[in-house]
VOGU-3710 file (C-alpha; in Angstrom, 3 decimals, decimal comma):
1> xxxxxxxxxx> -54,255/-4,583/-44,978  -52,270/-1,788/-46,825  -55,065/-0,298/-47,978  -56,775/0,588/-44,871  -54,052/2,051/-44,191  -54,031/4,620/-46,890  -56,720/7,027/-45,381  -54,760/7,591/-42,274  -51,467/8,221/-44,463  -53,482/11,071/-46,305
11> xxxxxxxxxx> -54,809/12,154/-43,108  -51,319/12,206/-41,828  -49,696/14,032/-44,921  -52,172/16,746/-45,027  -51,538/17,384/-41,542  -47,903/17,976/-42,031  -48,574/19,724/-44,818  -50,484/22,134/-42,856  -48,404/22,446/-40,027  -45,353/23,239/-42,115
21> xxxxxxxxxx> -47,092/26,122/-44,106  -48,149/27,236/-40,598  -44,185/27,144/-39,135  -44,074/30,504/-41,033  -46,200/32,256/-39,029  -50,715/32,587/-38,709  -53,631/34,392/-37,868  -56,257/32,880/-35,432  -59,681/33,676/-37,337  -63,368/32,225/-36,670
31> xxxxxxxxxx> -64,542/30,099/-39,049  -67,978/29,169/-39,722  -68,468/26,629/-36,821  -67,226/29,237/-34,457  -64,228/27,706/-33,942  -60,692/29,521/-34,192  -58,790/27,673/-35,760  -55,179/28,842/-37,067  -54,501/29,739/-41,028  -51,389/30,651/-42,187
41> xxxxxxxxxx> -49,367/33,823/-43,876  -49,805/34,447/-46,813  -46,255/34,241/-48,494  -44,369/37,755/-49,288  -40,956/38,635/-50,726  -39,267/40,743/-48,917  -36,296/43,345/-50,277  -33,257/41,816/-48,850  -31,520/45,000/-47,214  -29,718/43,424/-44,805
51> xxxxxxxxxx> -27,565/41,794/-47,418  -27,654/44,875/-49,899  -26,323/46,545/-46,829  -23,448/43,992/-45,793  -22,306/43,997/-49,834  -22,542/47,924/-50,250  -20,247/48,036/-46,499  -17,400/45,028/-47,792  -17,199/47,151/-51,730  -16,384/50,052/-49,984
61> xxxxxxxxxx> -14,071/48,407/-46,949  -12,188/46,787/-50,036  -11,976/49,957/-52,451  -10,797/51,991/-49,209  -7,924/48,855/-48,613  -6,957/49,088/-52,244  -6,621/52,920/-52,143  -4,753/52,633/-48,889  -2,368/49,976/-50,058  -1,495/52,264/-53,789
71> xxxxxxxxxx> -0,424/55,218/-53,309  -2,270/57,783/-55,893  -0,495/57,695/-59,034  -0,457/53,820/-58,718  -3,886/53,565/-57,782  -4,922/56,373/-60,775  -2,917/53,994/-63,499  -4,268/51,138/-62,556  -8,237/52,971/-62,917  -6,778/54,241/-66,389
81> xxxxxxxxxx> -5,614/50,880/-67,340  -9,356/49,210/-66,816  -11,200/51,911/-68,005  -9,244/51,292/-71,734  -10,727/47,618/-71,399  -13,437/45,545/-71,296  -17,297/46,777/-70,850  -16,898/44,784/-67,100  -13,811/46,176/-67,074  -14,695/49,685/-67,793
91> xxxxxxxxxx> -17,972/49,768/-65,398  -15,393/48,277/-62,342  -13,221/51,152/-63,019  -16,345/53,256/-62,822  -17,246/51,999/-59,510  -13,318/51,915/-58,233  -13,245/55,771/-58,713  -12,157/57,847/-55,035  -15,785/58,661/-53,851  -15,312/60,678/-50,110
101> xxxxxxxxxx> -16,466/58,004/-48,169  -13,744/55,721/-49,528  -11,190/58,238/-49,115  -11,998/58,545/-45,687  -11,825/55,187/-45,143  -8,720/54,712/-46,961  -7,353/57,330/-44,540  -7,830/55,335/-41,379  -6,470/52,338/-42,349  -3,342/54,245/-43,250
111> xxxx> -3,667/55,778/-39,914  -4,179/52,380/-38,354  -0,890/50,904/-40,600  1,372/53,465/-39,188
//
């Protein structure tokens, strides 16, 4: 009894299979019957900016609270002190450097402290 089962369950599993591959999206085309029948994306990577974006925005939200928190010998010492370290070290003290955008920032939050 199982086994005539087992041509439906294929059946069944192929179905699904093609129904999830076509949950991310298809073009109707006309096949050889003349039917249109669905058939799905083909799959693509796409660049995620959106994130880049959202990480580039919080770095530079959190260098701009760091500078606004120091005051600028504090803040310079502390760059000195990790670029005389470590090769992570050094490159964060390369990225940590007062860049105008930060400074800006930096400014309004002091504004915004009082």
């Amino acid at each position: 009894m199982a086994l005539e089962h087992k041509p439906f369950e294929l059946r069944i599993g192929r179905i699904m299979r093609h129904r999830r591959k076509l949950a991310g999206g298809y073009d109707l085309i006309l096949n050889g019957d003349n039917l249109i029948v669905p058939c799905p994306h083909a799959a693509t990577l796409a660049f995620p900016w959106r994130g880049l974006c959202l990480a580039l925005v919080v770095g530079l939200g959190f260098k701009a609270l760091l500078m606004a928190t120091f005051d600028a010998p504090t803040y310079t010492e502390k760059l000195t002190m990790l670029a005389e370290g470590r090769p992570l070290e050094r490159a964060g003290a390369w990225v940590m450097q007062p860049d105008p955008a930060s400074i800006a920032v930096a400014r309004v939050i002091r504004l915004v402290q009082g």
